[in-house]
N, C-alpha and C positions, 0 to 999 in steps of 0.2 A: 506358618505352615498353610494356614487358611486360604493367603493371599496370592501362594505361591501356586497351588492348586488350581484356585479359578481361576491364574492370569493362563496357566496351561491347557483348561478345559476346551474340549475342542468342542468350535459351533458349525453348522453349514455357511458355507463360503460363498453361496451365491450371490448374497449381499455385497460383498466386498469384491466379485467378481462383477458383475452388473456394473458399480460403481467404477471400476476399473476403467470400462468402455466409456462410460460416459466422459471420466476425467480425461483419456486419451485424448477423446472427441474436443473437448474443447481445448484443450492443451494444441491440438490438431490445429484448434480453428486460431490458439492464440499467436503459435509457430506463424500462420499465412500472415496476418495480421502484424507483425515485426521485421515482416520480408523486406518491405517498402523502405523502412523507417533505416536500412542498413549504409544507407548515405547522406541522412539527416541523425537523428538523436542519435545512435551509434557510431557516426564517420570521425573516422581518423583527424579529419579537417579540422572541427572544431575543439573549441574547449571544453573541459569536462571535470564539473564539481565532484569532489570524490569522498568518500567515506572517512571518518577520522580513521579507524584502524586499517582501512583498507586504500593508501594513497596509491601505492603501486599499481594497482588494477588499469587496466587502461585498452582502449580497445583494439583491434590487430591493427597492423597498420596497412592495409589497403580495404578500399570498401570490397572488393572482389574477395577479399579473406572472410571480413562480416558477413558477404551473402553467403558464403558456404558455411559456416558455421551455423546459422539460423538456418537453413536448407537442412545440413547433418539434425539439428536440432527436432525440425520436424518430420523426420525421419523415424528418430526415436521414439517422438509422439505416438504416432503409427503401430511403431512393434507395440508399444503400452496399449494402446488399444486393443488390439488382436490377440497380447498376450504370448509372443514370440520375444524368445530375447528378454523376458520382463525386466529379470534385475540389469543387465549390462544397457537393456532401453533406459529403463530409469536412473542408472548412474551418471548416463551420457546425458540425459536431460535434464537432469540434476545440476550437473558441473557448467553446461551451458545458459542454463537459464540464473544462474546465481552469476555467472560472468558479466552477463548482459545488465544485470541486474546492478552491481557493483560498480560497472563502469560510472555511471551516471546519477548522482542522487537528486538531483534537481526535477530527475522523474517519479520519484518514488510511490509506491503506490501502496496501500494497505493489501490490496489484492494478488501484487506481486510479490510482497512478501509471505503472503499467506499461501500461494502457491509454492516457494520454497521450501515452506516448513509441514506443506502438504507430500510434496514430490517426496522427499526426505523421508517423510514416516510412510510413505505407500512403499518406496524403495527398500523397508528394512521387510513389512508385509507380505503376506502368500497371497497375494492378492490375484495371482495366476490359475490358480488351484480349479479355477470355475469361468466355463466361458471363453477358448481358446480357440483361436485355430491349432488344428492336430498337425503340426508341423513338428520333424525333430529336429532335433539341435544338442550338439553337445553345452550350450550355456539355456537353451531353454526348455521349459520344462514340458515331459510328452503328454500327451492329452488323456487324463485318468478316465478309466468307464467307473471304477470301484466307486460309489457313493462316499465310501468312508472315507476315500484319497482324499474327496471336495471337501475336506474340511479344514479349518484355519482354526489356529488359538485365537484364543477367547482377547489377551492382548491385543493383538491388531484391530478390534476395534476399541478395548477401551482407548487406547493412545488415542486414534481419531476421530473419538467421539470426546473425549477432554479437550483437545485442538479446538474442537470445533466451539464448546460451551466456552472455554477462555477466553473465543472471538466475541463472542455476543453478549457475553457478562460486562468484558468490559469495555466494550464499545459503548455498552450503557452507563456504565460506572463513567466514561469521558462526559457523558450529558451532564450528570451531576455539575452544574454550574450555570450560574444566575444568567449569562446572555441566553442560553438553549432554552432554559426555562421561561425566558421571555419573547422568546418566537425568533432570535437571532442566530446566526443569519439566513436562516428558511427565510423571515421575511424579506428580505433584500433579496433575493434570488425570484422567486417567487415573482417580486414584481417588474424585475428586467423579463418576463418568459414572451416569448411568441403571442401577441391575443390568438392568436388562430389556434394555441394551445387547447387541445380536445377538455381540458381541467381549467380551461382559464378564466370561467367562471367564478371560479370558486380561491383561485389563486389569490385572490387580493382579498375574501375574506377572513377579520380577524378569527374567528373559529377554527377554520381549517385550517391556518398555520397552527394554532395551540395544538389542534387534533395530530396532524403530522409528526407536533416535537415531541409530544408525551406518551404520543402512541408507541410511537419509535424507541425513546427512553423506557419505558414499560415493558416493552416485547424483548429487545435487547438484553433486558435486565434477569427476564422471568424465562427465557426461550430456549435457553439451552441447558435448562434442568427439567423443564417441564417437555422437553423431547425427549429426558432419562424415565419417565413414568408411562408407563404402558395407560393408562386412566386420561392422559390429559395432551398425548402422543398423536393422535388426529387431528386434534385441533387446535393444535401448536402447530403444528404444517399446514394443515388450509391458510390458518394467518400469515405463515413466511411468506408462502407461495403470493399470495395476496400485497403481501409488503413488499418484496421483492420485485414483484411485477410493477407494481407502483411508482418505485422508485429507479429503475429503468426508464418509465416515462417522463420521470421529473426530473432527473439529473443525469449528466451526463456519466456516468462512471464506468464505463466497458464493459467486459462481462463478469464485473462481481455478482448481477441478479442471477445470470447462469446457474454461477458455481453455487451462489447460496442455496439455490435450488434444488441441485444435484446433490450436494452435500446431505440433503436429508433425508439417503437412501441408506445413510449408514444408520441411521436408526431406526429402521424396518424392522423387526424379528428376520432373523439372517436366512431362514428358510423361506420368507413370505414368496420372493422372488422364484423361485423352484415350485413351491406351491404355484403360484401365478403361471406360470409356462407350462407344469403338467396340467394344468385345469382346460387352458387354450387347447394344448395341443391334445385332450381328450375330448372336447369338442370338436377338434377338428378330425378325430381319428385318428392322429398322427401315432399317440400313445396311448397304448391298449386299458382297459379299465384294471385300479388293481395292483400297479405298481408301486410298490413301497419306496417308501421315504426313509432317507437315511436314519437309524438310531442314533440319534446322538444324547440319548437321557438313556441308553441301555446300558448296563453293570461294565465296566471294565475295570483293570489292573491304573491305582491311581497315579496320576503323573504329575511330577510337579516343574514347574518353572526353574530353570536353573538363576542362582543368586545374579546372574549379570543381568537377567532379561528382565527379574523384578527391580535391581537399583535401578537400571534404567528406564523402566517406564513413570516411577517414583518419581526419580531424581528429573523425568522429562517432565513431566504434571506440575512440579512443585518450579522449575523453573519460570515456567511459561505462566506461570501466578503469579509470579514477584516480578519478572520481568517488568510490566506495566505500573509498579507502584512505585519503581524508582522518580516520579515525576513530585512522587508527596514529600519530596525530599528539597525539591526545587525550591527556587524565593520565587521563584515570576511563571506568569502564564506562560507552558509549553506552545502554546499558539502564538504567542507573542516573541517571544525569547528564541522558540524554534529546539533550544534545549531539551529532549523528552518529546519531542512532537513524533518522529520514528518510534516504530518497534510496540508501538503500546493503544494501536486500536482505537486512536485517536482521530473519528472520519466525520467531514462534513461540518466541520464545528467552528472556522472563520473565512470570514472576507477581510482582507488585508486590502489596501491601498497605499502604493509608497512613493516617495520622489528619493532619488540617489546622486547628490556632486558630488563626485572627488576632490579633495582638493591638496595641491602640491605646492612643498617646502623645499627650494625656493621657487616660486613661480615658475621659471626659467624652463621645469620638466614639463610642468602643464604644456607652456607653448611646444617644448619639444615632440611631445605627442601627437597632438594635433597635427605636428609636419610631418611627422611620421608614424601613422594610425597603425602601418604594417606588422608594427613590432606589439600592437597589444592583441591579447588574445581573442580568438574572433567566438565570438556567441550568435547567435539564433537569438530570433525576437523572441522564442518562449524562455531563452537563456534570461535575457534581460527580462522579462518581465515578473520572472519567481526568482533570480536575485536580489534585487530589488528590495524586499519583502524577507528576506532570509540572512538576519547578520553572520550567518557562518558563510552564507555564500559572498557575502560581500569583502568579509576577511580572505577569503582562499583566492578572490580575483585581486584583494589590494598587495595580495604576497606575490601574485604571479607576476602585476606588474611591476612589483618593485624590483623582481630577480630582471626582470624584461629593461628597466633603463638600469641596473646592475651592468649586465651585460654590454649595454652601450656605451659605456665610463659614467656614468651618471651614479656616484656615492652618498650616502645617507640622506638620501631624500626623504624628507616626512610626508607620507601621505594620512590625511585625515578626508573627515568628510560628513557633510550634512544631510544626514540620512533621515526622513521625514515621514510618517506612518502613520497612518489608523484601522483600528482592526473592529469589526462588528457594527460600524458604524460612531465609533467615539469620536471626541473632536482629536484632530492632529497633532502631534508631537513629535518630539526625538525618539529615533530608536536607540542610536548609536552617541554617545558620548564625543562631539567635533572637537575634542580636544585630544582625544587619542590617537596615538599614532598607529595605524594601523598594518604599518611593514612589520613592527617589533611585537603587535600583541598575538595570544595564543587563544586556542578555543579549549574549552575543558568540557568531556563527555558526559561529567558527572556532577557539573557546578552551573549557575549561571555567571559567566565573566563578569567584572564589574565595568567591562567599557560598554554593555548597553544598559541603556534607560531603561528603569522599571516602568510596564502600564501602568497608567494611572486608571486603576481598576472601579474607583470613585465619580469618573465620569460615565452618564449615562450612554447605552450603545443606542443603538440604531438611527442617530440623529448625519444621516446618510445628504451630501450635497445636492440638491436638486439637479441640477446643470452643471454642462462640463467648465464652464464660466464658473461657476460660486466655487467648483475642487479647484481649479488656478489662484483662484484672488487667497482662497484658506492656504495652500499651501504658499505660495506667495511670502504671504502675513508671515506665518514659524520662519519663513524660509531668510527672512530679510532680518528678522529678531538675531538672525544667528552666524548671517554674513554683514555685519556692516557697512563693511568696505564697500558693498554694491547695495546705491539709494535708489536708482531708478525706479522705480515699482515696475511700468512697463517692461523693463528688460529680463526684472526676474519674472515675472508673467510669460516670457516669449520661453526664460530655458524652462521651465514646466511644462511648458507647450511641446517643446521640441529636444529634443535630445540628439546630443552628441554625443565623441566616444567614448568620453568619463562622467557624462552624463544620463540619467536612465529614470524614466517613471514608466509604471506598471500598476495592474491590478490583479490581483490575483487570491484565488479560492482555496 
């Protein structure tokens, strides 16, 4: 009864309306920002790593479809801003931006899924209620004068303020682990930067990487509860703000500092915002002295939550807490394995290095390939460079090629392959098991498979090659351990160097 009450209690809306514009605004600026991209990462042309449960997704098939669909997209953006159209804005942006999203996993970003699961709970939210254009519309809603209209249950913000603390608990909870805690791979990053870096003083000392990692782990960890206490709510925002901004300058990551940014209006007192603009605008004259403020702590008739709106805010809370612990379940590092690496708020936490042969049973398709490149699937060098590094990607292009010389009469060909890695700086190893066949094996969502190599979690990290010379000759070394057939040293030096079309080395963050 308690719970049903205050998830029903209504608060002023201006918070949630504020926030509204803002998320529009960058959702705005994320729409321009994806325009480009509608003939590269989204084109019909190339190959495209897909989702386990979601293989079907795939994108239109002309690039002139993709533009208009990202065009419609920010479109949508736009009504969400201004607050026309809200919900049918945010369904269409919703549906679009999870398309885009799905198409492609080899792009995936913490950010872009954290806006899915954003759009989604703003879309269920009154988050219109406050801050409109006075437009009508029979799907949107008209512009209230009545104080009381501006008000929203109290729900829409616990949901998005649980969202929010679930990002940042366990983004920290991911640090919990001995490379973070020993400056990795902050420190490898760090010392490739720019010297004309405004910070690049400071880059290369041992301090400021520990200050960076623990900082970061500590705030992550402590930040989205101590945003729930009005006592320690100031200054748990000066510090994001401050980290945020930080970490914009130091990595390249889009606009997660925006959002993080913006995100910390939902923990305002909901009226602050309405206080803030009548205060302006009674400086400026605009509004007379004296104007009341809506009651929202005054006696009414009590309301409570109907049973679906509490299972569901529950049942949303409680999911999005276990989601991320399915990893404690795992045998191998999520960074390593890639198994658990999604969905679980897992940012910032390796540098991978890897070299990739195919290699084909009987020979015979190898050459055939090579005479005929046309028939394998075509990637983009950021294709190849986070496949590479990713044994599910490396399974979903050895299936494609096997359907690929299927096609051509080409039958039961074994493809394997010597897939060669180091992640944080350890020394080099197998990822992948070269003795499996990799047309027949499966990837499991919930296991790690046993055709890849466990890390060897006992080797120290950060012990990073100097020279692009020393990463040839090291992978070389594994590389030769495990093809015999090829003694040259020289020649397997050249395919490190250089890649062909079943060939591939990369690095990747």
């Amino acid at each position: 009864m308690w719970l049903r009450e205050q998830l029903a209690r209504r608060v002023d809306g201006s918070s949630l309306g504020l926030f509204r514009i803002l998320w529009g605004l960058l959702m705005v600026w994320e729409s321009i920002r994806k325009l480009p991209k509608a003939d590269g990462m989204y084109s019909p042309e190339y190959f495209h790593f897909t989702y386990s449960l979601f293989p079907f997704v795939k994108p239109l098939p002309e690039v002139w479809m993709m533009q208009t669909e990202i065009s419609v997209m920010l479109i949508a953006a736009i009504l969400i801003t201004i607050g026309y159209y809200y919900r049918a804005a945010s369904a269409v942006f919703l549906v679009i931006f999870t398309h885009l999203f799905l198409i492609e996993k080899i792009y995936y970003n913490n950010h872009f899924y954290l806006t899915i699961l954003m759009s989604f709970l703003m879309m269920l939210c009154e988050a219109d209620r406050c801050y409109r254009l006075p437009l009508p519309g029979k799907w949107g809603r008209k512009k209230e004068t009545d104080l009381e209209a501006q008000t929203v249950p109290l729900w829409n913000l616990v949901l998005l303020r649980s969202q929010i603390v679930v990002l940042y608990f366990f983004g920290g909870v991911a640090k919990l682990n001995s490379d973070w805690l020993a400056g990795e791979p902050v420190r490898f990053w760090f010392s490739h930067k720019d010297p004309s870096h405004m910070l690049s003083m400071f880059l290369t000392q041992g301090w400021f990487i520990y200050m960076v990692c623990w900082t970061g782990l500590i705030l992550d960890l402590v930040a989205g509860f101590t945003l729930l206490s009005k006592r320690t709510r100031v200054f748990t925002m000066l510090l994001l703000v401050v980290f945020h901004a930080t970490n914009s300058t130091l990595f390249q990551i889009g606009l997660f500092p925006l959002i993080g940014i913006g995100l910390l209006i939902l923990f305002v007192e909901p009226v602050l915002p309405r206080k803030c603009f009548r205060w302006i605008g009674t400086k400026l004259g605009t509004i007379p002295h004296g104007v009341l403020e809506p009651h929202i702590g005054t006696a009414r008739p009590v309301k409570l939550a109907s049973w679906g709106v509490t299972a569901f805010v529950c049942g949303w809370i409680s999911f999005q807490a276990i989601l991320p612990l399915r990893i404690l379940t795992y045998s191998d590092d999520p960074g390593w394995s890639e198994v658990g690496q999604c969905f679980s708020w897992r940012m910032m936490l390796r540098h991978k290095d890897a070299f990739l042969k195919l290699k084909f049973d009987p020979p015979e398709a190898e050459k055939y390939l090579e005479e005929h490149p046309e028939i394998l699937p075509h990637l983009s060098k950021v294709h190849v460079e986070r496949m590479v590094k990713n044994p599910h990607f490396i399974l979903q292009y050895a299936h494609t090629v096997s359907d690929a010389l299927k096609k051509e009469g080409w039958e039961d060909v074994k493809i394997s392959c010597v897939s060669i890695a180091s992640m944080n700086g350890r020394p080099y190893q197998l990822m992948i098991n070269p003795e499996t066949d990799l047309a027949k094996a499966s990837y499991g969502m919930f296991e790690v498979p046993d055709w890849i190599v466990p890390l060897d979690k006992y080797q120290r990290p950060g012990q990073y090659p100097k020279t692009p010379e020393e990463r040839r000759d090291v992978i070389a070394q594994v590389y030769k351990e495990h093809v015999p057939e090829t003694q040259e040293e020289s020649h397997i030096k050249s395919r490190v160097k250089y890649a062909s079309a079943i060939e591939y080395s990369g690095s990747i963050q």
